[in-house]
C-alpha positions as MATLAB code, in Angstrom:
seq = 'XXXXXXXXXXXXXXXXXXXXXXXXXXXXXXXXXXXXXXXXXXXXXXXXXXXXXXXXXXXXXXXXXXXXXXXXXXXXXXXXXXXXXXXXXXXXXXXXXXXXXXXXXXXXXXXXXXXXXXXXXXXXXXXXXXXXXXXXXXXXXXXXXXXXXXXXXXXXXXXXXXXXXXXXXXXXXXXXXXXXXXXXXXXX';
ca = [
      -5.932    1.466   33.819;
      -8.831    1.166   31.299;
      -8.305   -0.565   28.376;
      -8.639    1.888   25.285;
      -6.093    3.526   23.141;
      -3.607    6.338   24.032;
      -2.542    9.080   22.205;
      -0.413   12.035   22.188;
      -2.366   15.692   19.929;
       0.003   18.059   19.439;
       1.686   19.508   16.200;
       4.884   17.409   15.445;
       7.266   17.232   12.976;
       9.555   14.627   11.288;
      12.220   13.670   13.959;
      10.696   14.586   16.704;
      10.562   12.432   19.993;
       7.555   11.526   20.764;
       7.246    9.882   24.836;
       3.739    8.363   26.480;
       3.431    7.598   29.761;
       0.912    6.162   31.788;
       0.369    5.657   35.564;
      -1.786    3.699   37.438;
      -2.433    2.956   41.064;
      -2.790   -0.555   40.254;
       0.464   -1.278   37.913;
       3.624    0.076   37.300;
       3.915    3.210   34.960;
       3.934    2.144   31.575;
       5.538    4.056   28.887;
       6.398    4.400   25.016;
       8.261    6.800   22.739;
       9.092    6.665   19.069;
      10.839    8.899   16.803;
       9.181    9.935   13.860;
      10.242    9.243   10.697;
      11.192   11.760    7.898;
       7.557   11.972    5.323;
       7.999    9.788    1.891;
       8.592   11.755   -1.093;
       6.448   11.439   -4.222;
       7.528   12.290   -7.180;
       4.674   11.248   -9.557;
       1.039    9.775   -9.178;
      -0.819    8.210  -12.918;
      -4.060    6.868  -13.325;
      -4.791    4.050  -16.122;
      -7.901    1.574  -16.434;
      -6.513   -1.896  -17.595;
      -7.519   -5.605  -18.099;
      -5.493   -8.439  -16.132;
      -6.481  -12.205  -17.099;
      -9.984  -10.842  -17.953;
     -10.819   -8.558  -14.817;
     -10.886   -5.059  -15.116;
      -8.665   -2.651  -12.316;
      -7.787    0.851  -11.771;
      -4.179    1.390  -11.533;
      -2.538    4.012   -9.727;
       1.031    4.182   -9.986;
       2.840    5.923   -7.342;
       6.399    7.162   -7.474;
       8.741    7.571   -5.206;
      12.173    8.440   -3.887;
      14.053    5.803   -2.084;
      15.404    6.530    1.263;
      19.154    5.662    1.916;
      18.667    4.079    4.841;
      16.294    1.478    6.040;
      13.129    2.525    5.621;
       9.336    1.120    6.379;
       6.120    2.051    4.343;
       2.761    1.817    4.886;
      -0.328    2.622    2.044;
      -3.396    2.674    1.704;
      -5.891    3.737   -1.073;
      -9.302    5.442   -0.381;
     -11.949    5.890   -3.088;
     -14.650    8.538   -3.082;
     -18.108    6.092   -3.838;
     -20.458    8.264   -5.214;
     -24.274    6.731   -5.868;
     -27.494    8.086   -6.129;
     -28.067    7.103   -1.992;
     -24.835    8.581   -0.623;
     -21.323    9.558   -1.136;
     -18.456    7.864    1.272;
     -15.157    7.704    1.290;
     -13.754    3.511    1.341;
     -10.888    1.889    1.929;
     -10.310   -0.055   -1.026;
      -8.490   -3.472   -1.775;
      -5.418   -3.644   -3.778;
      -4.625   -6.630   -5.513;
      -1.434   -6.765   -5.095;
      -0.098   -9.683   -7.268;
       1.340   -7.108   -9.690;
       3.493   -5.063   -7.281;
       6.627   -7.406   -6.141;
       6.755   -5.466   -2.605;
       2.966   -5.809   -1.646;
       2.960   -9.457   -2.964;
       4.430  -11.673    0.239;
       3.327  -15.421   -0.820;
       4.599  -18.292   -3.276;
       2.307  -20.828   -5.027;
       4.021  -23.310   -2.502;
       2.273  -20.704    0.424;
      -1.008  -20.685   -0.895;
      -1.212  -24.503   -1.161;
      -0.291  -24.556    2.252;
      -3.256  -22.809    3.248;
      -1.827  -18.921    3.432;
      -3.196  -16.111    2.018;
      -1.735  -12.425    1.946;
      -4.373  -10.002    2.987;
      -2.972   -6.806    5.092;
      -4.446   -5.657    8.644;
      -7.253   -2.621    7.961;
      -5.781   -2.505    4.434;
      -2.970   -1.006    5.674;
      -0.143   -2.435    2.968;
       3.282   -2.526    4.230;
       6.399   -2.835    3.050;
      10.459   -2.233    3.573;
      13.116   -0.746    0.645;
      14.957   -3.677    1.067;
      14.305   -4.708   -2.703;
      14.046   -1.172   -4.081;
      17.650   -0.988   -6.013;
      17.700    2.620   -7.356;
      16.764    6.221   -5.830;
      13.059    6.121   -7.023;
      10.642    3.981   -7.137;
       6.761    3.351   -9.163;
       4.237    1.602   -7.171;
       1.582   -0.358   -9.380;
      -1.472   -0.509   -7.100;
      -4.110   -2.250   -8.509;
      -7.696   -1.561   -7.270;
     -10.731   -3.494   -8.981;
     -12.942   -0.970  -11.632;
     -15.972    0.627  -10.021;
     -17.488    2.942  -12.278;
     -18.691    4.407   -8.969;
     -16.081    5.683   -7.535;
     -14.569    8.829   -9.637;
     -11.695    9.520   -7.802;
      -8.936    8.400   -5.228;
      -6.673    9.600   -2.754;
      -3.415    7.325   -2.160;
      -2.090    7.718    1.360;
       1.994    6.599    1.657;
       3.381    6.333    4.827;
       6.527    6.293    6.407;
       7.035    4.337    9.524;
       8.813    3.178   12.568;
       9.981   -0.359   12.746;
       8.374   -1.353   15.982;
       5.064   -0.315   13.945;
       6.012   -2.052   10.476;
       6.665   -5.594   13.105;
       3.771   -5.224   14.960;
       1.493   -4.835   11.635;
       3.330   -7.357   10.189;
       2.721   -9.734   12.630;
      -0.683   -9.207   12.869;
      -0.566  -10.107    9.021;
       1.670  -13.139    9.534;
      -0.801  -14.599   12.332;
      -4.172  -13.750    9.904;
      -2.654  -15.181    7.087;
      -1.639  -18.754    8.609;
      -4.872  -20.531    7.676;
      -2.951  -23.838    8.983;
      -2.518  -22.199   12.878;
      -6.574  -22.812   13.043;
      -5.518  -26.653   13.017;
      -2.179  -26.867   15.157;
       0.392  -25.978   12.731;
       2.278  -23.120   11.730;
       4.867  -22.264    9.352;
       4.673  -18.540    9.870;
       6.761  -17.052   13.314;
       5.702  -13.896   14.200;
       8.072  -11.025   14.116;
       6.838   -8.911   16.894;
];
């Protein structure tokens, strides 16, 4: 078995089964499935420029409806940089200290050495504190003049995936784990 990453292609839709398997001479077969989620629902997308504590930020706001059940996000915002050398598409930062369900730390965790950056800026979240049947995102990116326009990619997915992310983001963010200690356990 080389290490590497494996996939299924195929065209699949929303609660579908999807099953890997691999087999080796050297190890047991190894296998994985996961069913896949129904797609998020927006219902609106704004654009504003606005000033927080004297820095400048592009908001886009992002509605939503709420699934029912329990349900795990994942977003991500991409800006088209346009200069005189080149035009790319970036992931871009969100400061999330605006928006209550991107923003997972205290004062009490950042004086204890934490911080709350997300995995590949890939920002996760649950609906466990959205209350009614929609719900507005406020993603803040900071102002580039540069970049003219944005796509906002939301997510919906499994649990395994939200744990494993989010333990990736729970072991990056323990600052303290570099030195023996750790307040943070894992979830995955």
């Amino acid at each position: 078995l080389k290490s590497g990453i494996y996939y299924i292609t195929g065209k699949f839709c929303s609660g579908d089964t999807i099953h890997l398997q691999i087999n080796t001479k050297e190890h047991t077969p190894i296998t994985a499935s996961a069913i896949l989620p129904d797609k998020p629902i927006i219902t609106s997308l704004d654009i504003d420029t606005l000033c927080i504590k004297g820095e400048w930020f592009t908001q886009l706001r992002m509605g939503f409806h709420n699934s029912s059940d329990k349900a795990y996000y994942a977003i991500r915002i991409i800006g088209m940089e346009v200069t005189k050398e080149y035009t790319r598409e970036n992931i871009q930062y969100i400061d999330n200290n605006e928006e209550p369900l991107l923003n997972n730390y205290s004062k009490g965790n950042v004086d204890f050495g934490t911080s709350n950056e997300y995995y590949h800026h890939m920002y996760i979240f649950d609906n466990s504190q959205i209350i009614d049947n929609t719900y507005i995102l406020h993603l803040n990116v900071p102002y580039c003049n540069y970049i003219p326009c944005y796509k906002v990619q939301l997510f919906r997915i499994t649990h395994d995936y939200y744990k494993f992310l989010k333990s990736i983001n729970d072991i990056n963010n323990n600052n303290l784990s570099n030195y023996g200690m750790s307040f943070i356990t894992p979830t995955f």
